[in-house]
C-alpha positions in Angstrom: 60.5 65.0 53.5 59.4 65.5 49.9 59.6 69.0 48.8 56.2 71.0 48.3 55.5 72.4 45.5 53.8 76.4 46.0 50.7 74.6 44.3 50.0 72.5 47.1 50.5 75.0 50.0 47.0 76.8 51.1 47.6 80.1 52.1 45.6 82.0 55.0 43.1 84.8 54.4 44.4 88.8 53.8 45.5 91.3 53.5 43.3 93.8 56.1 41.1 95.8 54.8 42.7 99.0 53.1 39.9 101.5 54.8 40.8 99.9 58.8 44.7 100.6 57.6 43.8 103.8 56.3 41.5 105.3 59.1 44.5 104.2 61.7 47.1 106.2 59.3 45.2 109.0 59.7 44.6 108.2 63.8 48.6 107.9 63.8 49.2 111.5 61.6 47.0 113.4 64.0 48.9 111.8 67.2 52.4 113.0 65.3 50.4 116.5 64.7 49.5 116.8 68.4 52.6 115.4 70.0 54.7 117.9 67.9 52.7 120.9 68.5 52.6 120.2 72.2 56.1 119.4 72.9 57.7 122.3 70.1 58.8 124.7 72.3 60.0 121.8 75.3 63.7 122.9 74.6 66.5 120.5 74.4 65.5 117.6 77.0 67.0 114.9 78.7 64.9 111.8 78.5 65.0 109.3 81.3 63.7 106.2 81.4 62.5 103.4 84.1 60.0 101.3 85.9 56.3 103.1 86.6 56.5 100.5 90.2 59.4 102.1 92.5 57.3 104.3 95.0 59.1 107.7 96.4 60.8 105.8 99.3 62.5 103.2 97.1 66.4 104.2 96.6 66.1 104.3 92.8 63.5 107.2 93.0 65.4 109.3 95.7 68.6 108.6 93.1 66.3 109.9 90.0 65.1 112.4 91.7 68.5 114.2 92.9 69.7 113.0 89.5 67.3 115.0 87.5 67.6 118.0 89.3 71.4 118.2 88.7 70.4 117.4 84.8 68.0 120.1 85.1 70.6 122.8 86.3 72.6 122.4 83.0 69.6 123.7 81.5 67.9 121.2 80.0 64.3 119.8 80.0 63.7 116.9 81.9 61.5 114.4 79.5 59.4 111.4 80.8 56.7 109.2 80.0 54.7 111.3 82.3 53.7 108.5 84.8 54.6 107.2 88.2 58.0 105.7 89.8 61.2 106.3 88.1 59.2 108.9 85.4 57.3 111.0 87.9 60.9 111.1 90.5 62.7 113.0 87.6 59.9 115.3 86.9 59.6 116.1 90.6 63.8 116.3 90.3 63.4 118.9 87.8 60.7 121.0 89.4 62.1 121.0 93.0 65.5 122.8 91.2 63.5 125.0 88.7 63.9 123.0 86.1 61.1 122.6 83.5 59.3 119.5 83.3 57.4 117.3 80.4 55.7 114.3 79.9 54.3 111.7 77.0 51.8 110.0 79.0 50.7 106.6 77.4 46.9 105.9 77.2 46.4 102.8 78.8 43.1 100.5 79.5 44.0 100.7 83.4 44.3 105.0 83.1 47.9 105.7 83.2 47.6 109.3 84.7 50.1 112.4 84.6 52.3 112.5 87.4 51.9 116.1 89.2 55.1 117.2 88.7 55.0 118.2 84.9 54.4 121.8 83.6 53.3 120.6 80.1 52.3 116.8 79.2 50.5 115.5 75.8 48.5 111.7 76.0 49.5 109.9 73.3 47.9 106.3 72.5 50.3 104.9 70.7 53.5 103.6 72.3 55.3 103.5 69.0 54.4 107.3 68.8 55.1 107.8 72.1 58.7 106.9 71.7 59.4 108.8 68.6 58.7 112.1 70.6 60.5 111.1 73.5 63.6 110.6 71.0 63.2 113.1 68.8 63.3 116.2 71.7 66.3 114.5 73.7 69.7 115.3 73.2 70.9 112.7 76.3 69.1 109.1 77.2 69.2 108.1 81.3 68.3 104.6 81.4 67.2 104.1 85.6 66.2 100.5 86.7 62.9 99.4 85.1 61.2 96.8 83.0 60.2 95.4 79.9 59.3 99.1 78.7 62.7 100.5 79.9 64.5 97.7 77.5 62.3 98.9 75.1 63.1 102.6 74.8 66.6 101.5 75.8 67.5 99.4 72.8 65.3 101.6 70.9 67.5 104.8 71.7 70.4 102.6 71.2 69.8 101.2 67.9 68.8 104.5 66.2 72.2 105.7 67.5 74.2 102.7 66.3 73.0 102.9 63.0 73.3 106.8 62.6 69.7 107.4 62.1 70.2 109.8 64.8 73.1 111.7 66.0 75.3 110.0 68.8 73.3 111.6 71.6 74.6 110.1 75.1 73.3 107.6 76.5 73.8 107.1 80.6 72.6 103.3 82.1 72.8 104.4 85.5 72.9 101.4 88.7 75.4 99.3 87.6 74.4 96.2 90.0 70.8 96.7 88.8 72.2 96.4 85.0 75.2 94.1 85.3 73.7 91.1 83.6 72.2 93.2 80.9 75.4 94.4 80.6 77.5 91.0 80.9 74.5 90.2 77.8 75.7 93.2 75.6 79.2 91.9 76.3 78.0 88.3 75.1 76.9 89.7 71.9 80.3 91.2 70.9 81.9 88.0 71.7 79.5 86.4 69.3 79.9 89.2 66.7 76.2 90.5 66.4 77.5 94.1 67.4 81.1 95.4 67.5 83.2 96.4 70.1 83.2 100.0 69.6 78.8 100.0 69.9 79.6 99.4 73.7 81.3 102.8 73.7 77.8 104.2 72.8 76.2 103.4 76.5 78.3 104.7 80.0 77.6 102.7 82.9 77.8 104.7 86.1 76.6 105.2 89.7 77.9 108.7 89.8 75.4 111.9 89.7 78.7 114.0 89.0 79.9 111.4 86.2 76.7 111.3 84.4 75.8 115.1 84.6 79.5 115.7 83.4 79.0 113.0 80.1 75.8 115.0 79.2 77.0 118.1 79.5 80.9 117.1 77.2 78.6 115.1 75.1 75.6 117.1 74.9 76.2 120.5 75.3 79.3 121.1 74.2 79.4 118.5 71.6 76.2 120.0 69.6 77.0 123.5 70.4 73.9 124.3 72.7 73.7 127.4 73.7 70.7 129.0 75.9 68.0 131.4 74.3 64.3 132.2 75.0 61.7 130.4 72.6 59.4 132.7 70.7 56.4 131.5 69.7 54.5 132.0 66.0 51.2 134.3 66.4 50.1 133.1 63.1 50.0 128.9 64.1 48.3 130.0 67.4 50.8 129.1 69.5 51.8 130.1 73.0 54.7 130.5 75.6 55.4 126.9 76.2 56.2 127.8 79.9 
């Protein structure tokens, strides 16, 4: 096939218009603004991830649940995406132990509502927003069974950490039968030589409460030197006790 000359070639309509791109700059800033000033005084959290569809008698929300409580006692904040299954297990986890509990819930066209177990949630419309504050408070990732929106944050979490654009916060994938071919997957890619061997040592796989509480708390804790200490608010930017 002859070669085409950059003459020949029509090109399609664009850019956007600059006052649509710069009216949803401004949309995303103020989302940033009020997810930060929401979630400032949430502590150092634990995030944990999963499917919005396992009701509280499925086996992966019972294992959440006593999960997130044993999270919880360490001292941390449990963090979710505020809605139901997995997310609204390991706020209840947290609660039922004392524990403090947040959320980011998603604004969805179907109303994605706060679960009832969170002491302090922010909606955010933007799920690109949405995951930056759920990485940016957490100091541990807990990857549960879910779907395409578990991946998501998953490889999300997993990337930043890989290419040290955050720190190499913990990251648990917890039911190992549930995630063995994702897992047997991250093995392929090492084989082919898209990722290294040593990026697999960024992710523990585990069906143990006591295993996982015990990585966070080595790799967590001890690791960035946490130490506990009662958050005090500043009059003068009208803020308040977080809980």
């Amino acid at each position: 096939m002859p070669k085409e000359k950059a003459s020949e070639i029509r090109f399609l309509e664009g850019p956007q218009s600059r006052w649509e791109d710069f009216k949803f700059t401004i949309k995303v800033a103020l989302e940033f603004v009020k997810g930060f000033r929401a979630l400032h005084f949430a502590g150092p959290c634990v995030t944990i991830f999963g499917s919005a569809r396992f009701k509280e008698d499925h086996e992966y929300y019972v294992l959440t649940q006593k999960l997130s409580g044993q999270i919880a006692r360490l001292g941390f904040t449990i963090l979710t995406g505020g809605g139901p299954g997995i997310m609204e297990a390991a706020n209840r986890g947290a609660k039922e132990v004392g524990g403090r509990s947040v959320g980011c819930n998603i604004v969805l066209p179907h109303e994605q509502y706060p679960n009832p177990y969170l002491d302090k949630w922010v909606n955010i419309r933007y799920f690109f927003v949405r995951k930056t504050l759920l990485v940016k408070y957490s100091y541990a990732f807990v990857v549960m069974p879910g779907g395409f929106g578990t991946l998501d944050e998953f490889f999300e979490a997993l990337t930043l950490i890989q290419t040290q654009m955050i720190k190499a916060f913990p990251i648990i994938v917890f039911c190992k039968e549930f995630h063995k071919e994702l897992m047997d997957y991250v093995e392929k890619l090492i084989v082919a030589g898209t990722i290294s061997p040593v990026d697999l040592e960024l992710v523990l796989l585990t069906d143990s409460i006591e295993e996982a509480v015990e990585h966070i708390k080595t790799n967590s804790i001890d690791q960035f030197g946490l130490k506990y200490a009662e958050p005090k608010p500043t009059k003068w930017l009208f803020e308040k006790k977080f809980f």
